[in-house]
N, C-alpha and C positions, 0 to 999 in steps of 0.2 A: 933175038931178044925183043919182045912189045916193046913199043911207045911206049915211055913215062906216065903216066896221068898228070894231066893238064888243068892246070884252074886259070884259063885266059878270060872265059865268060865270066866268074866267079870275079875275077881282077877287074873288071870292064862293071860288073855292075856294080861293086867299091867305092870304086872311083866314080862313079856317078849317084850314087847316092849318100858317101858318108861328110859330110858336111867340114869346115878348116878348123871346125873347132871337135872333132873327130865322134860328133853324134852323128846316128842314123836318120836321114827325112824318110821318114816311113810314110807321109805322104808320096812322096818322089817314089819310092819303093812300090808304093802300090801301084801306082803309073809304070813300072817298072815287070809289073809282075810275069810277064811270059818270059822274061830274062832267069828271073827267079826259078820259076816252073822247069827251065832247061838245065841252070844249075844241078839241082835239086835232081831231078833224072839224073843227071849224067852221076853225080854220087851214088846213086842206086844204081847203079849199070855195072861199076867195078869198083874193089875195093880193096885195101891190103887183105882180106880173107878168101875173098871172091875172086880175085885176081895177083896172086901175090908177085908174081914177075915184075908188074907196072909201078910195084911199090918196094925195090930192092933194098932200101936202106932205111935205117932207124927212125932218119928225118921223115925221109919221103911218108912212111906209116904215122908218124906222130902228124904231119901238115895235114891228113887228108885226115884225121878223126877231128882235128882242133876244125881246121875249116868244115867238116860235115855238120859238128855239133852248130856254128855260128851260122851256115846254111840254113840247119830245117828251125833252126831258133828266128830266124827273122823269118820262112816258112811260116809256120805254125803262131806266129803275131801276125802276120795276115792275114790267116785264117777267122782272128778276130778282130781285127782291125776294124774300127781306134780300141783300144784299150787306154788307160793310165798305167799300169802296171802288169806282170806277166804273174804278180802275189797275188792279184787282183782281182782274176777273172772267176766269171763262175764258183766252184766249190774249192780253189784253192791247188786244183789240181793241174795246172799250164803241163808242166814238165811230165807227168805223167799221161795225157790224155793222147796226146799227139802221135801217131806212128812214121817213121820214116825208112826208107830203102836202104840206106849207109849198109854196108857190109853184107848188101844180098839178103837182108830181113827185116821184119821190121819193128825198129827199136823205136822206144818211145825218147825224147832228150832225156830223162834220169837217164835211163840206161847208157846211153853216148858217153853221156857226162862223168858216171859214176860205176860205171863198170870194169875189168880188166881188158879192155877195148884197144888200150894202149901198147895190150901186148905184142911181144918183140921190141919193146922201146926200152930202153934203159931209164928214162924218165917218166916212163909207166904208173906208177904207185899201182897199190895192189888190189885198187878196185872199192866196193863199199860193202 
């Protein structure tokens, strides 16, 4: 049986950038960012679709799309970093413009977010 999928890096940059009153220093983050960059790969690398052995249980599938989406979402605010807002940027399209690797392709965060992404989960919903 593979190795689980691991978010130790993922845990470690957390923990160093989410502040006691549980915001993100996206300053800190940006300082941060090769941490980020390795996350972010290693989510594209395997994924409950791409790899489904490393993600045998309901949990393991739901932890790694919720953690993908909250990944390429501080991702992809980097990319335009500083902003005020992710409503904000540009033509209003944040969640759409961005692509990322999660599940061996590349989805934009709508899709992550609002897709049947979840499936195999029992706490799935059924997509948008």
């Amino acid at each position: 049986m593979p190795e689980p999928f691991r978010y130790e890096v993922w845990s470690a940059l957390l923990a160093d950038i989410v502040t006691t009153e549980g915001k993100v220093d996206y300053a800190r983050l940006a300082e941060d960012r090769d941490l980020l960059e390795r996350v972010v790969a290693e989510l594209g690398a395997a994924s409950p679709e791409s790899d489904p052995a490393r993600f045998p249980t309901e949990e393991d599938r739901l932890a790694y799309w919720l953690n993908a989406y909250n990944a390429f979402t501080l991702h992809a605010i980097l990319a335009e970093y500083p902003i005020t807002s992710v409503w904000k940027t540009r033509n209003g399209q944040f969640f759409q413009r961005r692509r990322h690797g999660g599940g061996g392709g590349g989805r934009t965060g709508r899709c992550v977010a609002s897709t049947p992404r979840w499936a195999g989960t029992r706490r799935g919903g059924r997509g948008a």
